[in-house]
Phi, psi and omega in degrees: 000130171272164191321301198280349178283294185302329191282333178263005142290311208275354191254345168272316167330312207267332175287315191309278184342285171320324174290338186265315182299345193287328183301318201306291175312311174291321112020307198257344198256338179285341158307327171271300139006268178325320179308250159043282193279287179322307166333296175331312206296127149293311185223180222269005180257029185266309165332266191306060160230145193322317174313274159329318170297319180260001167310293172342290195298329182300304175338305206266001088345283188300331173322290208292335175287333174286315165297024197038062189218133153337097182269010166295318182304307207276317183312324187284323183297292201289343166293294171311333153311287161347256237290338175278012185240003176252348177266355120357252177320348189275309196272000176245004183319152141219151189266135179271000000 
């Protein structure tokens, strides 16, 4: 790789990087959000619904073909997104 090459990686790297902590925060304001919603839930089969989930994708399919965004990209995100925020709820449920 050449000098101007390494150079115009590492100034891409670094815009990456700023973008992901910028996710990292939005992350955390959707983590409170969830609290929230979990707080709502009486019992724990409540976690789940199905319904909802493809409802999400389908949206966020019709988003990403309007924005140009890949929806392989994007489906594959917000599925590992779901479910690690139900494995979330799962592991903080507690019953009142």
């Amino acid at each position: 790789m050449s000098p101007y090459k390494k150079k115009q990686l590492l100034l891409l790297r670094k815009k990456l990087d700023k973008l992901d902590f910028s996710l990292l925060k939005i992350i955390k304001r959707r983590l409170e959000l969830v609290n929230k919603v979990l707080n709502l839930k009486d019992y724990k089969k409540q976690i789940v619904d199905k319904k909802r989930i493809n409802f999400i994708l389908r949206e966020i399919r019709k988003k990403s073909k309007k924005n140009k965004i890949d929806p392989k990209i994007t489906k594959r995100i917000w599925k590992n997104m779901i479910y690690a925020f139900i494995d979330y709820e799962k592991r903080n449920f507690k019953i009142k």
